[in-house]
C-alpha angles and dihedrals in degrees: 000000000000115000091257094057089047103048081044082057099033088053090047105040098068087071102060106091099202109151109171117005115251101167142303091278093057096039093051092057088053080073100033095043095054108134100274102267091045090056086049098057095046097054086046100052088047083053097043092056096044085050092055088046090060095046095052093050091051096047085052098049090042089060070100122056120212092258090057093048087044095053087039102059086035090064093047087056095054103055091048076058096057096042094045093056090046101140102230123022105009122202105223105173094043078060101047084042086060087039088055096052091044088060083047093041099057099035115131099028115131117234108356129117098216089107086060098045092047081052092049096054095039091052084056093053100037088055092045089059097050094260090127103158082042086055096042089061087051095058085043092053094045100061088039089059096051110271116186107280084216085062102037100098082069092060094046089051095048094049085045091054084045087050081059102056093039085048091227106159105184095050091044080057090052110046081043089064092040079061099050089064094052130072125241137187118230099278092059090035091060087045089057096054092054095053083052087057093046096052096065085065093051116086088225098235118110127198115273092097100040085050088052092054097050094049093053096052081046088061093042089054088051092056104041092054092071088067092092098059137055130203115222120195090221087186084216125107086276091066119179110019123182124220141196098247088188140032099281110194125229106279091005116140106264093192137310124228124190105223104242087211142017139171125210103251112210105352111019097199092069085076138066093241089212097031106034093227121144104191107070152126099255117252096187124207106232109198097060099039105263093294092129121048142165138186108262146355090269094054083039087057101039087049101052091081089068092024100057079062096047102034106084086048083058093054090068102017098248087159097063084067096051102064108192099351080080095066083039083056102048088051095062081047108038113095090260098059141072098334085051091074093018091120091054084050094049100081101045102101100202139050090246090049089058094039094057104047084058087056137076108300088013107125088239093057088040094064122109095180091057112089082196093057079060091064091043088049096061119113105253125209099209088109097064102047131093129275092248096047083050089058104043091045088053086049087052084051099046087043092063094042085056087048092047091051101052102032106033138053083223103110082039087057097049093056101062085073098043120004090177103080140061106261090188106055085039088055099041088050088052099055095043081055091058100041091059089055105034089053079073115018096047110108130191120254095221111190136165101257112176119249114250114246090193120051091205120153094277111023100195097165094219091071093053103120100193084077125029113098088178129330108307088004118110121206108245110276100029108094086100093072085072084060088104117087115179136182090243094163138043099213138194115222095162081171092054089041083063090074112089121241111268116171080221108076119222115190123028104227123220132191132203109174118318089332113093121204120201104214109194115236083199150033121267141218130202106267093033113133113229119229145205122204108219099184136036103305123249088273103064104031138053113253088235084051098052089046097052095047093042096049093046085049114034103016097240146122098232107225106176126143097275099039087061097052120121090225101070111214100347084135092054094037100055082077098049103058106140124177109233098247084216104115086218098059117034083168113142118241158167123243123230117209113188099180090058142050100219131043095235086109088148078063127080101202110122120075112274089008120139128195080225085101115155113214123202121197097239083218115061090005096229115147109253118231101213086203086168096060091049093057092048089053096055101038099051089077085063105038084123089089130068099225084057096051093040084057103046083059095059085051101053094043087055086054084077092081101040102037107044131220119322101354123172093220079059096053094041092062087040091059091037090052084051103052093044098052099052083057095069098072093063082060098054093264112135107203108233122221088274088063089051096056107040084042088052091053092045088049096052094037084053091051095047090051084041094053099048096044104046107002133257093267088071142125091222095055095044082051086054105034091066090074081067096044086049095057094043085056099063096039093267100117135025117210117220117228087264108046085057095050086056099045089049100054090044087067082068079084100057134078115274096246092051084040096061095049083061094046094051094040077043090054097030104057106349107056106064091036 
């Protein structure tokens, strides 16, 4: 939270008189029931700080006029031009990536045609590579955008050729008769001919009504894949559990739950804001700078009902300043939400009647037909906080509701439906709801997103022409660039928050797109309780570790099965052996770190933490030298050349003996030995048989450790598997029957999109190999 933020809150928050905590409603009238110039002040200092946050953000967009965007993206246009019209081999998706930044480049100025010209252009690269619903948007959103009405047969043709390959039919018929009332020279003329032709062989329905099928059978699976549990109200301290009502296989699918909201976490512009995809073609929002996108005109569309209440915070990134009262807020927007159960809200004719019906025993929380009953229903922290937090969260929350009256038509909108009650204090109560919950319940939607190989003004990896082959096709040797796997959404799954804490996870999650699929790591028997591991599992973290970090975040004693083993630790252990490096000892140890709570000392990962560690052997107490790590250190700044890297193998086979079996120090300079090497190629540096070999047994000694600390089904072993993939490619590595069978089943853990680019590289270069 920046200063400004703080010294807002700190002035407010004297003159919330909350003494002991009851619940939100009550809280939030501490703020809306303020004698009247109070309130007033209040509701003037938020706005006055939105309003400098806004200026701030204008003055620093505005460091470029119009005219310098315009010539900007002009220019970038130009040289995709240029690119694009290359005799010989064309690059077509270096063009459509300079095409991309032009439309960038020139959004927000007022009256110029350079964005439809961008989408023009981009359209004509993007068909060219075989992105033809892609294309199709762009000719939609360059007429939108004002493209020359002298130009725009040309448009109209290219959406109609688009149509073809899409075989849309009815949208083939339309732009056809677009056409008829222009007129065309010969050339285009001659085109149209030929799409009247085209359209006898197309059927002439298009797919609205196929995609609404489909999203209604997806809502029916979702459902249907709750069948096997059953939730039980235990009216203890556990409160709800949730429990295998059937046999459920090994591997076998628990239940799956659409997140009814999500907000991007870090760029938002690497997500669909409506579908929760990362790998796309970019729809950007204009009128606040791009700093929304989606991944085409129909998410752009779906998602315009939450986004008109959100846009104009985007345009000066109120919500980086919101942390998880976004999400609380998206949850209240998004379709989902409060205009999801706003007919059962319209007759309650005061601000407790409505409070109550959204709280335990209220019609609204009592039905089990309402997915956002299953948000209200959600266990909140609130009353455990401080009185402070309390307060701050309830000024977060106030702070929207201010934002949403003077820069949104929301509250005016509500009241269509009841004009009797206070919005405002209804809305403010409702964030700070979810806030409490969410501070817990939230999860990360993790997902492989490719690293980008160009740092331009928007990297969207699809336009990444180094290694696209076609479109989902990959060019031999490039899978590696999906060893990258990010948190890139907070998301609410108030289904999946029903299941109770266990350091032993019991389902593996996977995401694809905004769905989210429980696969067992077990089997289970009528009567097991399914759990959810909130924190790192009991074999990657220390038990003292877990607990600490359980009881500061969620306010329990944490009781599962391996906490309450008599061995402390022997799980987590098994992948930190070390053999003392005193000549005298030998012997083989743990280390103890006092100062932190893992054992990761060679990362520096925890706040005020140093890689300057120092270990002792616990069992003759020297101080080990850890002479290896030292080397490695040094010589990773010169594995360019062959002597370094010749050395660096001597190194890490001589890490058998020191750290012992499968050891979590060993695969971390695997995988870092890995990563590093792939990048040489980018430097001109061709790896030589040697490199092959050493990279292939550090590959298969960093999936073993992989598989047995985490499972196959992970994300961690897909990001590391592709090493292998990539060398098998180019005729490094032959996998046996086994291994692909394996690898294969391991893609049963990753998105659908990203699923479908490893199936095709799998099917392109690895199969027959």
């Amino acid at each position: 939270m920046d200063s400004s933020l703080c010294s807002l809150f700190s002035t407010q928050s004297v003159f919330i008189r909350l003494e002991k905590y009851e619940n939100e409603f009550e809280t939030m009238r501490h703020l809306f029931e303020l004698p009247e110039k109070l309130q007033q002040f209040c509701e003037d200092t938020s706005l006055e700080w939105i309003k400098l946050l806004q200026k701030n953000e204008d003055t620093e967009f505005a460091m470029k006029d119009d005219a310098e965007r315009i010539q900007e993206s002009n220019e970038l246009r130009k040289q995709g031009n240029q690119i694009f019209t290359a005799k010989g081999d064309r690059n077509i998706l270096a063009a459509c990536r300079l095409y991309n930044d032009a439309i960038f480049a020139a959004l927000d100025c007022k009256g110029c045609e350079e964005v439809a010209l961008g989408f023009a252009n981009r359209a004509m690269a993007l068909q060219a590579f075989g992105y033809y619903r892609q294309a199709y948007d762009d000719c939609v959103c360059a007429l939108q955008m004002g493209y020359p009405l002298a130009m725009r047969h040309k448009i109209i043709t290219r959406q109609a050729y688009c149509a073809v390959k899409l075989k849309d039919g009815e949208a083939l018929k339309s732009h056809l008769s677009e056409l008829e009332g222009l007129t065309l020279n010969e050339s285009f003329q001659k085109q149209f001919e030929e799409l009247k032709e085209s359209l006898k062989q197309l059927s002439g329905h298009g797919e609205d009504e196929c995609s609404t099928l489909n999203k209604k059978q997806d809502e029916n699976n979702l459902m249907q894949t709750r069948e096997s549990q059953e939730i039980i109200d235990t009216g203890t301290e556990l409160g709800r559990v949730m429990k295998a009502k059937c046999f459920i296989s090994k591997n076998e699918v628990i239940f799956r739950e659409r997140a009814p909201a999500f907000t991007p976490v870090g760029d938002a512009r690497r997500i669909c804001h409506q579908c929760a995809i990362t790998g796309f073609i970019p729809y950007p929002c204009f009128n606040c700078r791009g700093r929304v996108v989606y991944c085409s005109l129909k998410c752009q569309e779906e998602h315009e009902e939450i986004h008109r209440y959100e846009c104009a915070g985007y345009r000066f990134q109120l919500f980086a300043h919101a942390g998880i009262a976004h999400l609380a807020l998206r949850t209240i927007l998004d379709r989902g939400g409060i205009f999801s159960i706003i007919d059962e809200l319209k007759t309650k004719t005061t601000d407790a009647e409505i409070w109550q019906s959204l709280t335990k025993g209220g019609d609204v929380w009592e039905n089990s037909a309402s997915v956002y009953a299953e948000s209200l229903r959600m266990v909140s922290n609130l009353e455990i906080m401080t009185i402070m937090d309390i307060k701050w969260f309830a000024l977060v929350s106030y702070l929207l509701v201010v934002y949403l009256k003077h820069y949104t038509k929301f509250f005016d909108k509500l009241k269509e439906y009841n004009s009797k009650c206070n919005w405002e204090l209804i809305v403010g109560t409702l964030i700070l709801r979810h806030v409490g919950q969410l501070i817990s319940n939230a999860h990360m939607l993790t997902t492989i997103i490719a690293k980008p190989l160009y740092f331009t003004m928007t990297d969207f990896y699809l336009l990444n022409d180094r290694i696209w082959l076609k479109p989902g096709h990959l060019k031999r040797g490039y899978l590696h660039t999906f060893s990258n796997y990010e948190d890139v959404a907070a998301v609410n799954l108030p289904y999946l928050s029903i299941c109770n804490h266990s350091c032993v996870q019991s389902f593996q999650p996977r995401f694809s797109g905004r769905c989210i699929s429980t696969y067992a790591l077990r089997d289970f028997k009528p009567g097991d309780e399914i759990t959810n591991c909130y924190d790192l599992d009991y074999r990657k973290a220390k038990r003292a570790a877990r607990r600490q970090r359980l009881k500061s975040t969620y306010n329990f004693d944490c009781k599962c099965e391996n906490c309450l083993q008599p061995i402390e630790d022997a799980d987590f252990n098994q992948y930190h052996r070390y053999r003392c490096d005193n000549k005298d000892c030998g012997e083989i140890f743990i280390p103890i770190i006092p100062q932190r709570r893992s054992l990761n000392w060679w990362q520096n990962t925890e706040e005020g933490s140093s890689t300057d560690i120092t270990l002792y052997c616990t069992k003759c107490g020297c101080e080990q030298r850890l002479d290896w790590f030292h080397q490695i250190k040094r010589l990773l700044d010169k594995v360019r050349q062959s002597d370094t890297r010749r050395r660096l193998y001597q190194i890490f086979k001589s890490l058998e003996n020191i750290l012992l079996d499968l050891n979590d120090v060993r695969s971390y300079v695997a995988l870092k030995f890995c990563s590093e090497w792939f990048k040489l190629p980018y430097h001109g540096i061709q790896l030589n048989d040697q490199d092959y070999t050493e990279l292939i047994d550090m590959t298969k000694y960093l999936l073993e450790c992989t598989k047995n600390q985490s499972s196959i089904n992970s994300i961690e072993y897909v990001a590391e598997m592709i090493y292998l993939w990539d060398m098998a490619a180019m005729g490094k590595y032959k996998c046996t029957t086994s291994e692909k069978e394996e690898m294969l089943f391991a893609l049963s853990i990753i998105s659908d999109h990203t699923k479908e680019i490893f199936l095709n590289y799998y099917n392109d270069y690895v199969k027959d190999i």
